[in-house]
C-alpha positions in Angstrom: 0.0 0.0 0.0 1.2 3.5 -1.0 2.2 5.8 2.0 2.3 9.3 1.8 4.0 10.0 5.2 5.2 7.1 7.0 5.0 7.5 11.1 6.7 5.7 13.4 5.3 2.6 15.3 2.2 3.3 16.8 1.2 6.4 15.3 -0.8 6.6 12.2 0.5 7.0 8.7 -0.9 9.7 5.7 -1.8 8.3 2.5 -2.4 9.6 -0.9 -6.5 8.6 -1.7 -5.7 8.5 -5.5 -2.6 6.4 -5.4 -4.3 4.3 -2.8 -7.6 3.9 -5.1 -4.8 3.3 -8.1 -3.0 0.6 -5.7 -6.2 -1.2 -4.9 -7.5 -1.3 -8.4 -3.9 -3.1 -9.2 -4.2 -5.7 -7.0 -7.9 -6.4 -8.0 -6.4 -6.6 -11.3 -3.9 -9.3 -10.2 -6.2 -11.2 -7.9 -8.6 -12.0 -11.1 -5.7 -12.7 -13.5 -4.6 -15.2 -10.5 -8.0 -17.0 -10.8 -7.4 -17.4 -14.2 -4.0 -18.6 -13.8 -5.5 -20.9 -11.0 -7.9 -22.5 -13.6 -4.8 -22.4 -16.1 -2.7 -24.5 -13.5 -5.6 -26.9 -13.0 -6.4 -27.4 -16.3 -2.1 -28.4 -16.6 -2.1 -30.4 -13.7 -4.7 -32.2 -15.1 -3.0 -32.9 -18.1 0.5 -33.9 -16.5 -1.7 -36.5 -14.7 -3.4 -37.9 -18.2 0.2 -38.1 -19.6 1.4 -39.8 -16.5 -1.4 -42.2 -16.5 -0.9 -43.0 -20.4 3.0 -43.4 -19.6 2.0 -46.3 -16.8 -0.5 -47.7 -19.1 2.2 -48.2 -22.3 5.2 -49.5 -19.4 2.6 -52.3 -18.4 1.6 -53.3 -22.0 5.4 -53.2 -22.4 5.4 -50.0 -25.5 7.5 -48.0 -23.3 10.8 -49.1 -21.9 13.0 -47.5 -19.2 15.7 -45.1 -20.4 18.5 -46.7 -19.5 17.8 -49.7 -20.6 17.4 -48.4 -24.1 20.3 -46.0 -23.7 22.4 -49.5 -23.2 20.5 -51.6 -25.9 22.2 -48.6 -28.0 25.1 -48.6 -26.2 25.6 -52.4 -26.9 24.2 -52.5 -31.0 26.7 -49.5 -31.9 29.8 -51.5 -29.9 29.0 -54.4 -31.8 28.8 -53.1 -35.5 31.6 -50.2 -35.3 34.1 -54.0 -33.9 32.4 -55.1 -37.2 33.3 -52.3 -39.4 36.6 -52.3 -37.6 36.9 -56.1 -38.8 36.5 -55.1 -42.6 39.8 -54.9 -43.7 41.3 -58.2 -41.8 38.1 -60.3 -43.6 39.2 -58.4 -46.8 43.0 -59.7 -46.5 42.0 -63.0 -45.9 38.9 -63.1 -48.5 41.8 -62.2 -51.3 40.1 -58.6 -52.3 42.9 -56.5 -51.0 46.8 -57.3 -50.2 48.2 -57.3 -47.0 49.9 -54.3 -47.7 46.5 -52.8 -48.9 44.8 -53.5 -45.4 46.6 -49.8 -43.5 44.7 -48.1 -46.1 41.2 -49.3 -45.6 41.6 -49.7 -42.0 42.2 -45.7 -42.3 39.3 -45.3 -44.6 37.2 -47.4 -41.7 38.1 -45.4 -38.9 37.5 -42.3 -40.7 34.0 -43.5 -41.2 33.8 -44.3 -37.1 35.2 -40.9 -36.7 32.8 -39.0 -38.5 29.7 -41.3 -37.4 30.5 -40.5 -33.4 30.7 -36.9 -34.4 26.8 -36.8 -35.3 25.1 -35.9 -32.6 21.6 -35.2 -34.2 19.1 -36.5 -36.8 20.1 -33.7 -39.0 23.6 -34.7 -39.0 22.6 -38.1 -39.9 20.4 -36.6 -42.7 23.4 -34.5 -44.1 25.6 -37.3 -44.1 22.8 -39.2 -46.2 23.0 -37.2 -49.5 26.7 -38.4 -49.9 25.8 -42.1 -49.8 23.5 -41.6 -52.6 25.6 -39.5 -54.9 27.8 -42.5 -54.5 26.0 -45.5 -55.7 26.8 -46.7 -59.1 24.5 -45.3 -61.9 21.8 -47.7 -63.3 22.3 -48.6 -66.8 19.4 -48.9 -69.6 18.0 -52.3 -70.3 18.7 -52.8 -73.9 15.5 -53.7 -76.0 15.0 -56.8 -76.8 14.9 -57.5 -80.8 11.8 -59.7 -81.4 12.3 -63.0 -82.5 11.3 -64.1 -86.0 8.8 -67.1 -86.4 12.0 -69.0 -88.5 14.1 -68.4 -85.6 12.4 -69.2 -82.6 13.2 -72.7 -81.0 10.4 -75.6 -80.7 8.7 -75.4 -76.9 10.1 -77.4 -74.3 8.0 -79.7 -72.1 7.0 -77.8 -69.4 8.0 -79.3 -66.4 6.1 -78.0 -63.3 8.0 -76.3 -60.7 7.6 -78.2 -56.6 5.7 -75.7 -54.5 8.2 -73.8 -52.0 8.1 -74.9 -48.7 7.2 -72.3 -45.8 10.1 -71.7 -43.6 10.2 -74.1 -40.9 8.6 -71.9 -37.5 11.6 -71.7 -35.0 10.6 -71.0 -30.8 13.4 -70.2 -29.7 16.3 -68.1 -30.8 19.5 -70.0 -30.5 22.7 -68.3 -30.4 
């Protein structure tokens, strides 16, 4: 509250009406945009609580898994393939593509590729990254047109022989290692 003359302990104080009416009509001001920010915070808390609700609901049916166990799911996948992309140019050597003294130079080109792979750190880095695959992939050549045979030229039929139905795949329980 605005004081126009303050007055020690005990005694009374002089106030300005107008910047007294002015104070009052501030704080009514505030008080009602507080109820609306009361229904605001309700309405909120009531949607934190939905969302926490839905979270349990997709943990039960087993949709949503704990951090940390994904983070070392993750962890565990990219170990495994960057030991297998470190592996290229030994199964190269030994496969006869590349010389012994060829293997240093791909196991460069290899760790370059690690290198810049741990360097992304977003999904747009992984989407920049992207375009230069695909400017590398070997262009597609044109089928060439087939000439049409002429009646002189064309070979007898052969018996047809049917062809054994394929077999489904055979339904496995278990995963073995």
């Amino acid at each position: 509250m605005p004081v126009a003359k303050k007055m020690p302990r005990g005694q009374a104080s002089l106030f300005d009406l107008a910047a007294v009416q002015e104070w009052r009509e501030r704080t009514n001001a505030t008080k009602l945009s507080s109820n609306l920010s009361l229904e605001q915070e309700r309405a909120r808390l009531t949607r934190a609580q939905t969302e926490k609700v839905e979270r349990e609901n997709l943990r039960r049916a087993g949709e949503l898994l704990p951090r940390d166990e994904v983070a070392r799911a993750g962890q565990a996948y990219t170990a495994a393939w960057a030991s297998k992309v470190r592996g290229i140019p030994r199964r190269m050597t030994q496969a006869g593509f590349i010389t012994r003294d060829q293997e240093p130079q791909v196991a460069a080109i290899c760790r370059e590729i690690l290198i810049e792979i741990a360097g992304w750190k977003t999904l747009a880095d992984v989407e920049d990254a992207a375009p230069a695959v695909e400017t590398t992939k070997p262009k597609r050549r044109k089928a060439k047109k087939k000439k049409k045979p002429t009646p002189s030229s064309t070979p007898p039929p052969a018996a047809a022989v049917p062809e054994a139905p394929a077999s489904p795949p055979p339904i496995v329980d278990e995963v073995q290692p």
